[in-house]
C-alpha positions as CSV (number, residue, x, y, z in Angstrom):
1,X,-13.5,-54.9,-15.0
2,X,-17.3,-53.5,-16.0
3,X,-18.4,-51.6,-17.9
4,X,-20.5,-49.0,-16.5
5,X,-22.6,-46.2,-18.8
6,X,-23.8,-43.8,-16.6
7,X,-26.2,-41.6,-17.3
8,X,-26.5,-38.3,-15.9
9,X,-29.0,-35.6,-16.1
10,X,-32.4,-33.6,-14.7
11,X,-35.4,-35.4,-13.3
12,X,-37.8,-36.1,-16.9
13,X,-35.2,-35.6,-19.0
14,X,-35.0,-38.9,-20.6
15,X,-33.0,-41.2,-19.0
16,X,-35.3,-43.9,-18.9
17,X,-35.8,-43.3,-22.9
18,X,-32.3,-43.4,-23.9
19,X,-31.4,-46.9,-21.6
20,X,-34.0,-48.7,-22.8
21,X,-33.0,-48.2,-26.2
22,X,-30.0,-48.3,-25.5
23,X,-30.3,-51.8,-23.9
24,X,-31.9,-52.9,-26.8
25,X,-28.8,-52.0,-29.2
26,X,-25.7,-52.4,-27.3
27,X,-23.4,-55.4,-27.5
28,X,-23.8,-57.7,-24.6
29,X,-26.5,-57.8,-21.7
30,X,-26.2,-54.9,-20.0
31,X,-28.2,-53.8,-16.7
32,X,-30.4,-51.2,-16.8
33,X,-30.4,-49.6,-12.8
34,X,-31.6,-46.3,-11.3
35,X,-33.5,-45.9,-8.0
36,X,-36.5,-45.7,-9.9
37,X,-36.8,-49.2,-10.3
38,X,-36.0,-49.6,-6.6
39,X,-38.9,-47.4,-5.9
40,X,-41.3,-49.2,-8.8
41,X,-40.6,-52.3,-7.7
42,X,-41.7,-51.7,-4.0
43,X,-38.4,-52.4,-2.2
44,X,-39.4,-48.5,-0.7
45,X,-42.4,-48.4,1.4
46,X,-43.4,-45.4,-0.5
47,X,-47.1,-44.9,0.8
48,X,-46.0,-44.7,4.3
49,X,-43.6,-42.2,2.8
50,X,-46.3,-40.6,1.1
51,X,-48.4,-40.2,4.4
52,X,-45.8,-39.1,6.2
53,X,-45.8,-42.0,8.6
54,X,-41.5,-41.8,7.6
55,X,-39.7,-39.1,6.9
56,X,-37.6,-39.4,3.7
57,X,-35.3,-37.2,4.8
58,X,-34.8,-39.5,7.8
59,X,-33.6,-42.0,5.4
60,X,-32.4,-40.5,2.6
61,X,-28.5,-40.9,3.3
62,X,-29.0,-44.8,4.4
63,X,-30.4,-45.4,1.2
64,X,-28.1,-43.6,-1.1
65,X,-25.2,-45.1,0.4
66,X,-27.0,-49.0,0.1
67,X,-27.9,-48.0,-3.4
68,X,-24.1,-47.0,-4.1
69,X,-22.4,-49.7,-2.4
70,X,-25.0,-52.3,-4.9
71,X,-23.9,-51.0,-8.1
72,X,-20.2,-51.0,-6.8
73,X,-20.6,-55.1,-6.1
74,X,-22.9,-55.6,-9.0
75,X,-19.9,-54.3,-11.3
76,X,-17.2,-56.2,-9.0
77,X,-19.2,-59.3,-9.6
78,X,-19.3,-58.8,-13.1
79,X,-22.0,-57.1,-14.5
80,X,-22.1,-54.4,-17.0
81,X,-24.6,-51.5,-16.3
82,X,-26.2,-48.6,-17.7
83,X,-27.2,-46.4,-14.8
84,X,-29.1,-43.6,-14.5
85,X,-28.7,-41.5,-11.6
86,X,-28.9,-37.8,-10.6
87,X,-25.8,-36.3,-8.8
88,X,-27.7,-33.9,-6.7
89,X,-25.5,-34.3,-3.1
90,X,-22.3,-32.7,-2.4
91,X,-19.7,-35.8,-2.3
92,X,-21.4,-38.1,-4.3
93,X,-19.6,-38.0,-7.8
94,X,-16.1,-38.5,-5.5
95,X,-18.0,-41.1,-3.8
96,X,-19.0,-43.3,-6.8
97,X,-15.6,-42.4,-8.5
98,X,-13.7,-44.0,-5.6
99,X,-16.2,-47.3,-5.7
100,X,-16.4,-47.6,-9.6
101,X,-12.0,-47.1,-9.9
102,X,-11.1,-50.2,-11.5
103,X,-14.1,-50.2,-13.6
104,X,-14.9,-48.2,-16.9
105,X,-17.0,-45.8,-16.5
106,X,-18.5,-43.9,-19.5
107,X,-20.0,-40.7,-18.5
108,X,-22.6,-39.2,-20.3
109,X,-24.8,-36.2,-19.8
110,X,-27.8,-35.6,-20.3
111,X,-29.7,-32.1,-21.7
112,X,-33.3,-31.4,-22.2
113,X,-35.3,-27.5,-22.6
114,X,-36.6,-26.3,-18.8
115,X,-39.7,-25.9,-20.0
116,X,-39.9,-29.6,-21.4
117,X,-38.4,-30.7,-17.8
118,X,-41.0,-28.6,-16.0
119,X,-44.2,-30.0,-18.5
120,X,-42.6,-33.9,-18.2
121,X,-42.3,-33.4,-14.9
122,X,-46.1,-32.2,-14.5
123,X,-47.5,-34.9,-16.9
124,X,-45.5,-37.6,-14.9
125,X,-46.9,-37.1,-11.4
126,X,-44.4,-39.4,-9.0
127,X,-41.7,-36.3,-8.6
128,X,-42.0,-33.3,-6.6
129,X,-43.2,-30.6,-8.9
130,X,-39.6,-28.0,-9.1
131,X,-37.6,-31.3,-9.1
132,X,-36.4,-30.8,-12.7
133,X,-36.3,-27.4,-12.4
134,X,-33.8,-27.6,-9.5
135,X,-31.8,-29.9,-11.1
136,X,-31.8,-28.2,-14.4
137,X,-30.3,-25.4,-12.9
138,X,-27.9,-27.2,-10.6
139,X,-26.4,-31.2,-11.1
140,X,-24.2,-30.1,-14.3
141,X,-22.0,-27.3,-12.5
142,X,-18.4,-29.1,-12.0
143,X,-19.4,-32.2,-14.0
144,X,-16.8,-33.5,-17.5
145,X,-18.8,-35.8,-19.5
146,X,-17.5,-38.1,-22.4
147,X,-20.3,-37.0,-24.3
148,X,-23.3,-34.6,-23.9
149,X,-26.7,-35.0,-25.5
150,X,-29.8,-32.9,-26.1
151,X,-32.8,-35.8,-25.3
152,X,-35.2,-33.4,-27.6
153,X,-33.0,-34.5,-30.5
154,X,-34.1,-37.9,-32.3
155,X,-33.4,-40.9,-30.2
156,X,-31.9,-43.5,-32.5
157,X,-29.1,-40.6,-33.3
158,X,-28.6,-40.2,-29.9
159,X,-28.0,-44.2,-29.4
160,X,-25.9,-43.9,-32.5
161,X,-23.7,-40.9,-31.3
162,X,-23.6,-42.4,-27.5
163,X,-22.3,-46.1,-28.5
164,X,-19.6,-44.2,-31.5
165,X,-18.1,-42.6,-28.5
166,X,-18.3,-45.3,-26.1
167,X,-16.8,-47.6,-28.3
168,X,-14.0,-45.0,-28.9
169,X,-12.4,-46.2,-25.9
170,X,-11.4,-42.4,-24.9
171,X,-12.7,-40.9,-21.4
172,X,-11.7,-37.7,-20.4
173,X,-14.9,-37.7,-18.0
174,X,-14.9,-36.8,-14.4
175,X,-14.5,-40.8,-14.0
176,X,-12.5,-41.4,-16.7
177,X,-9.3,-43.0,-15.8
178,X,-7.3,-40.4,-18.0
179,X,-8.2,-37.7,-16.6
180,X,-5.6,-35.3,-14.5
Protein backbone atom coordinates (compact mmCIF):
# COMPACT_ATOMS: atom_id res chain seq x y z
CA UNK A 1 0.00 0.00 0.00
CA UNK A 2 1.12 3.89 -0.76
CA UNK A 3 0.82 6.45 0.53
CA UNK A 4 -0.71 9.09 -1.36
CA UNK A 5 -1.04 13.11 -0.13
CA UNK A 6 -3.15 14.69 -2.34
CA UNK A 7 -3.41 17.99 -2.57
CA UNK A 8 -6.40 19.79 -3.63
CA UNK A 9 -7.22 23.22 -4.35
CA UNK A 10 -7.62 26.47 -6.95
CA UNK A 11 -5.26 27.13 -9.86
CA UNK A 12 -2.19 29.62 -7.91
CA UNK A 13 -3.09 28.73 -4.76
CA UNK A 14 0.02 27.11 -3.62
CA UNK A 15 0.25 23.76 -4.31
CA UNK A 16 3.47 23.75 -5.84
CA UNK A 17 4.75 25.75 -2.49
CA UNK A 18 3.45 23.49 0.04
CA UNK A 19 4.92 20.00 -1.94
CA UNK A 20 8.03 21.17 -2.36
CA UNK A 21 8.37 21.87 1.19
CA UNK A 22 6.74 19.36 2.06
CA UNK A 23 9.07 16.91 0.12
CA UNK A 24 11.78 18.36 1.77
CA UNK A 25 10.39 17.47 5.41
CA UNK A 26 8.50 14.34 5.17
CA UNK A 27 9.85 10.92 6.10
CA UNK A 28 10.83 8.85 3.13
CA UNK A 29 11.16 9.85 -0.65
CA UNK A 30 8.01 10.81 -1.69
CA UNK A 31 7.00 11.87 -5.42
CA UNK A 32 6.10 15.07 -6.06
CA UNK A 33 3.36 14.79 -9.40
CA UNK A 34 0.76 17.15 -10.92
CA UNK A 35 0.15 17.68 -14.70
CA UNK A 36 2.19 20.63 -14.47
CA UNK A 37 5.23 18.87 -14.55
CA UNK A 38 3.84 16.80 -17.48
CA UNK A 39 3.27 20.04 -19.21
CA UNK A 40 6.93 21.64 -18.10
CA UNK A 41 8.59 18.85 -19.00
CA UNK A 42 7.35 18.86 -22.67
CA UNK A 43 5.62 15.43 -22.77
CA UNK A 44 2.44 18.00 -24.14
CA UNK A 45 3.10 19.59 -27.41
CA UNK A 46 1.93 22.75 -25.92
CA UNK A 47 2.81 25.31 -28.75
CA UNK A 48 0.90 23.51 -31.19
CA UNK A 49 -1.71 23.75 -28.52
CA UNK A 50 -1.05 27.20 -28.15
CA UNK A 51 -1.51 27.96 -32.01
CA UNK A 52 -4.37 26.17 -32.24
CA UNK A 53 -2.93 23.56 -34.64
CA UNK A 54 -4.82 20.92 -31.70
CA UNK A 55 -7.59 21.41 -29.88
CA UNK A 56 -7.21 20.78 -26.13
CA UNK A 57 -10.54 20.12 -25.76
CA UNK A 58 -10.02 17.32 -28.42
CA UNK A 59 -7.81 15.76 -26.01
CA UNK A 60 -8.50 16.70 -22.87
CA UNK A 61 -10.37 13.37 -21.65
CA UNK A 62 -7.48 11.05 -23.18
CA UNK A 63 -5.13 12.78 -21.13
CA UNK A 64 -6.80 12.89 -17.84
CA UNK A 65 -7.60 9.39 -17.94
CA UNK A 66 -3.55 8.52 -18.97
CA UNK A 67 -2.60 10.86 -16.27
CA UNK A 68 -5.04 8.89 -13.67
CA UNK A 69 -4.37 5.47 -14.65
CA UNK A 70 -0.11 6.63 -14.04
CA UNK A 71 -0.50 7.62 -10.51
CA UNK A 72 -2.77 4.59 -9.91
CA UNK A 73 0.41 2.10 -11.18
CA UNK A 74 2.97 4.49 -9.80
CA UNK A 75 1.36 3.79 -6.21
CA UNK A 76 0.64 -0.04 -7.13
CA UNK A 77 4.29 -0.35 -7.90
CA UNK A 78 5.26 1.18 -4.79
CA UNK A 79 5.72 4.68 -4.68
CA UNK A 80 4.61 7.15 -2.29
CA UNK A 81 3.25 10.52 -3.82
CA UNK A 82 2.28 13.90 -3.07
CA UNK A 83 -0.06 14.94 -5.81
CA UNK A 84 -1.45 17.95 -6.68
CA UNK A 85 -4.34 18.01 -8.73
CA UNK A 86 -7.51 20.05 -9.34
CA UNK A 87 -10.89 18.12 -9.31
CA UNK A 88 -12.61 20.29 -11.75
CA UNK A 89 -14.74 17.30 -13.84
CA UNK A 90 -17.81 15.70 -12.75
CA UNK A 91 -16.69 11.89 -11.95
CA UNK A 92 -13.32 12.39 -11.31
CA UNK A 93 -12.98 12.28 -7.31
CA UNK A 94 -15.13 8.68 -7.72
CA UNK A 95 -12.80 7.95 -10.38
CA UNK A 96 -9.40 8.32 -8.50
CA UNK A 97 -11.20 6.92 -5.30
CA UNK A 98 -11.92 3.62 -7.08
CA UNK A 99 -8.09 3.54 -8.53
CA UNK A 100 -6.37 4.72 -5.29
CA UNK A 101 -8.75 1.96 -2.91
CA UNK A 102 -6.17 -0.10 -1.44
CA UNK A 103 -3.94 2.78 -0.98
CA UNK A 104 -3.88 5.65 1.75
CA UNK A 105 -4.93 8.50 0.60
CA UNK A 106 -4.61 11.74 2.70
CA UNK A 107 -6.75 14.44 1.48
CA UNK A 108 -5.98 17.81 1.97
CA UNK A 109 -7.48 21.06 0.77
CA UNK A 110 -6.22 23.76 -0.11
CA UNK A 111 -7.57 27.72 0.56
CA UNK A 112 -6.18 30.96 -0.63
CA UNK A 113 -8.14 34.86 -0.83
CA UNK A 114 -9.80 35.28 -4.62
CA UNK A 115 -8.20 38.14 -5.06
CA UNK A 116 -4.65 36.52 -4.26
CA UNK A 117 -5.81 33.58 -6.82
CA UNK A 118 -6.88 36.17 -9.39
CA UNK A 119 -3.28 38.46 -8.91
CA UNK A 120 -1.10 34.87 -8.86
CA UNK A 121 -2.89 33.90 -11.51
CA UNK A 122 -2.02 37.25 -13.56
CA UNK A 123 1.68 37.39 -12.38
CA UNK A 124 2.06 33.64 -13.52
CA UNK A 125 1.09 33.88 -17.15
CA UNK A 126 0.83 29.88 -18.30
CA UNK A 127 -3.16 29.65 -17.02
CA UNK A 128 -6.13 31.04 -18.55
CA UNK A 129 -6.78 34.27 -16.91
CA UNK A 130 -10.54 33.25 -14.74
CA UNK A 131 -8.94 29.80 -14.13
CA UNK A 132 -8.58 30.41 -10.38
CA UNK A 133 -11.46 32.29 -10.22
CA UNK A 134 -13.60 29.42 -11.50
CA UNK A 135 -12.19 27.12 -9.39
CA UNK A 136 -12.33 29.21 -6.37
CA UNK A 137 -15.84 29.34 -6.67
CA UNK A 138 -16.43 25.77 -7.72
CA UNK A 139 -13.83 22.44 -7.06
CA UNK A 140 -14.58 22.48 -3.04
CA UNK A 141 -18.51 21.99 -3.26
CA UNK A 142 -19.03 18.10 -2.22
CA UNK A 143 -15.43 17.61 -1.25
CA UNK A 144 -14.43 16.08 2.92
CA UNK A 145 -10.82 16.84 3.49
CA UNK A 146 -8.59 15.39 6.42
CA UNK A 147 -7.38 18.72 6.79
CA UNK A 148 -8.00 22.20 5.26
CA UNK A 149 -5.33 24.97 5.01
CA UNK A 150 -5.29 28.68 4.31
CA UNK A 151 -1.82 28.88 1.79
CA UNK A 152 -1.71 32.85 2.91
CA UNK A 153 -0.81 31.52 6.43
CA UNK A 154 3.04 30.78 7.08
CA UNK A 155 4.32 27.84 5.24
CA UNK A 156 6.43 25.90 7.75
CA UNK A 157 3.11 25.91 10.04
CA UNK A 158 1.25 24.69 7.41
CA UNK A 159 3.97 21.67 6.77
CA UNK A 160 3.79 21.33 10.49
CA UNK A 161 0.00 21.14 10.88
CA UNK A 162 -0.35 18.92 7.50
CA UNK A 163 2.29 16.10 8.49
CA UNK A 164 0.63 16.21 12.60
CA UNK A 165 -2.56 15.12 10.93
CA UNK A 166 -1.11 12.87 8.43
CA UNK A 167 0.77 11.07 10.79
CA UNK A 168 -2.50 10.78 12.94
CA UNK A 169 -3.42 8.00 11.00
CA UNK A 170 -7.25 9.23 11.00
CA UNK A 171 -9.10 9.90 7.44
CA UNK A 172 -12.45 10.81 7.45
CA UNK A 173 -11.82 12.38 3.84
CA UNK A 174 -13.84 11.76 0.75
CA UNK A 175 -11.00 8.87 0.14
CA UNK A 176 -10.54 7.96 3.44
CA UNK A 177 -11.19 4.34 3.95
CA UNK A 178 -13.37 5.16 7.16
CA UNK A 179 -15.64 7.03 5.75
CA UNK A 180 -19.56 5.91 5.45
Amino acid sequence: MARIIFLHGPSSSGKSTLARALQDRIEGPFWHISIDHLRDAGVLPTRRFQTGEFHWADCRGSFFDGFHRSLKAYADAGNDLILEHILDTEGWLEELAALFAQHDVFFVGIHCPLELLVAREARRGDRPIGSARQDHETIHIGKAYDIELNTTEDLDANVEALLAAWRSGGRASSFGRDRT
